[in-house]
C-alpha positions as CSV (number, residue, x, y, z in Angstrom):
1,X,-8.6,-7.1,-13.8
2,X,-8.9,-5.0,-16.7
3,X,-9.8,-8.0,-19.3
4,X,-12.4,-9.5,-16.7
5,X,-16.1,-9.4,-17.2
6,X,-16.9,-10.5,-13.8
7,X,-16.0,-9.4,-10.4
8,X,-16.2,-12.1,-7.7
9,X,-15.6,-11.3,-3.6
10,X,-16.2,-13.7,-1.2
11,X,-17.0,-12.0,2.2
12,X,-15.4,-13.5,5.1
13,X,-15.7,-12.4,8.8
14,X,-12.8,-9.3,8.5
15,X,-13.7,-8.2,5.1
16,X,-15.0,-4.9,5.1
17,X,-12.6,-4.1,8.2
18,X,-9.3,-5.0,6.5
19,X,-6.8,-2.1,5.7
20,X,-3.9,-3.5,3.9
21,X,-2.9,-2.0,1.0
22,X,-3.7,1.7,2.5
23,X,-0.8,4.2,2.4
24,X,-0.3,3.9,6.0
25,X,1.3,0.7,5.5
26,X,3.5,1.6,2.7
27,X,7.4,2.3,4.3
28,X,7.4,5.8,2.3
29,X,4.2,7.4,4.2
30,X,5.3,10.5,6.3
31,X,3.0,10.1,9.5
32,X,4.4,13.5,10.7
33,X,3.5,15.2,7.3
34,X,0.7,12.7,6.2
35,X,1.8,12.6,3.2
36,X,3.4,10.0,0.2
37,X,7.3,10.4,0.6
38,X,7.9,9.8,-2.9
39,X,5.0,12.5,-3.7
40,X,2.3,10.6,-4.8
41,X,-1.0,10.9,-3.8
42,X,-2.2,9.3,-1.0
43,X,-5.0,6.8,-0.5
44,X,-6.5,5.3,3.0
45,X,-8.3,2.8,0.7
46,X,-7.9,-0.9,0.9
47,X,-6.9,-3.3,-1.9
48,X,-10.5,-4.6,-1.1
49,X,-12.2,-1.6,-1.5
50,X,-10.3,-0.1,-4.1
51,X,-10.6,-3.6,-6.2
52,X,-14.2,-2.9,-5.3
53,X,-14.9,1.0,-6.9
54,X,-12.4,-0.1,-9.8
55,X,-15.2,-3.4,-10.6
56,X,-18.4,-1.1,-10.5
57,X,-16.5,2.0,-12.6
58,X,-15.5,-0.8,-15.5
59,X,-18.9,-2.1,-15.2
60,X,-18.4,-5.3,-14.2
61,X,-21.0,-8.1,-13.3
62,X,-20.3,-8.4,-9.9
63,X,-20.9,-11.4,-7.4
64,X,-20.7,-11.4,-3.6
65,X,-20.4,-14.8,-2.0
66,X,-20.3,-15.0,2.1
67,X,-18.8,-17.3,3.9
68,X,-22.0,-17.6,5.7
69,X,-25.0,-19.6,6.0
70,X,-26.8,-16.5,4.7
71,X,-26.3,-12.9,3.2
72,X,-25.0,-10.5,5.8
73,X,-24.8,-7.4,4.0
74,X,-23.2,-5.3,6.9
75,X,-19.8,-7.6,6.6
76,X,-19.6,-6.5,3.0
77,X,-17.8,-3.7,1.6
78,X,-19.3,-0.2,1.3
79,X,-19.3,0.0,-2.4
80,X,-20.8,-3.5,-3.5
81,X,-23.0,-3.7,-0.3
82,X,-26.0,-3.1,-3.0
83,X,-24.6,-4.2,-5.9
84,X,-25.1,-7.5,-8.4
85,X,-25.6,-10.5,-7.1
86,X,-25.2,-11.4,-3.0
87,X,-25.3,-15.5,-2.0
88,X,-24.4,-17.5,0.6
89,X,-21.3,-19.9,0.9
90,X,-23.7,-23.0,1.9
91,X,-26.2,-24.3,4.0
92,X,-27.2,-26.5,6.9
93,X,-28.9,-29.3,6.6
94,X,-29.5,-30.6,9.8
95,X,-25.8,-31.1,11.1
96,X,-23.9,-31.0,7.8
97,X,-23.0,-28.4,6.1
98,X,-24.0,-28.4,2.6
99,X,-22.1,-26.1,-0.2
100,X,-23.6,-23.9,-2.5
101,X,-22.2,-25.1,-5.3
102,X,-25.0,-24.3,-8.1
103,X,-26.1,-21.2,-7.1
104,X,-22.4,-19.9,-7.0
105,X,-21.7,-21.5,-10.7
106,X,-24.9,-20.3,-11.9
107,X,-24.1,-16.3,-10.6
108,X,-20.7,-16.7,-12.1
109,X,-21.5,-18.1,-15.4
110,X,-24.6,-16.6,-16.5
C-alpha cells in the first residue's frame, strides 16, 4: 500500500465487526500473560482497521463503497467513518437492482 494514492473499502454487513488479524489470533499470543510470545508488541487491531489508520496517516484519498442501497455509516469502520468519499454499491429501480457503476469510477479516478 505504500505506493498507492487511493484507498478503496467496500463496506459489507460484518465490516467494522471483523477481528482477524488481531494478536489474539496469532498462535504466539500468551492469553495467560496477554502478551506477544515472541516479544513484540501487541495489537487488538484488525487488518481492516489497521489498513484503515495506515490510509489516513499516508494521506490517502480514500473511498468507502457499501454494499448497500445507501450509505450506512454505523457499518463502517471507526477511523474512515467521516473520511473522503462514502457511496453506495447500487440502487433499485423498481425490482432490479441497478449498479453504481459511475459514481464508483468517478470517486476512484478523479
Amino acid at each position: 500500500m505504500d505506493h498507492s494514492k487511493t484507498f478503496v473499502l467496500v463496506v459489507g454487513q460484518k465490516t467494522k465487526d471483523l477481528r482477524a488479524g488481531s494478536c489474539t489470533y496469532c498462535p504466539n499470543y500468551n492469553w495467560n500473560r496477554y502478551e506477544c510470545g515472541n516479544g513484540w508488541s501487541t495489537s487488538y487491531k484488525s487488518y481492516i482497521e489497521y489498513e484503515c489508520d495506515k490510509a489516513i496517516r499516508d494521506g490517502l484519498k480514500i473511498v468507502v463503497i457499501y454494499n448497500y442501497s445507501s450509505v450506512i455509516r454505523s457499518k463502517c469502520p471507526d477511523s474512515v467513518r467521516y473520511e473522503g468519499k462514502h457511496i453506495e454499491a447500487y440502487h433499485w429501480d423498481g425490482y432490479t437492482k441497478k449498479w453504481n457503476y459511475n459514481e464508483i469510477r468517478d470517486a476512484i479516478m478523479y
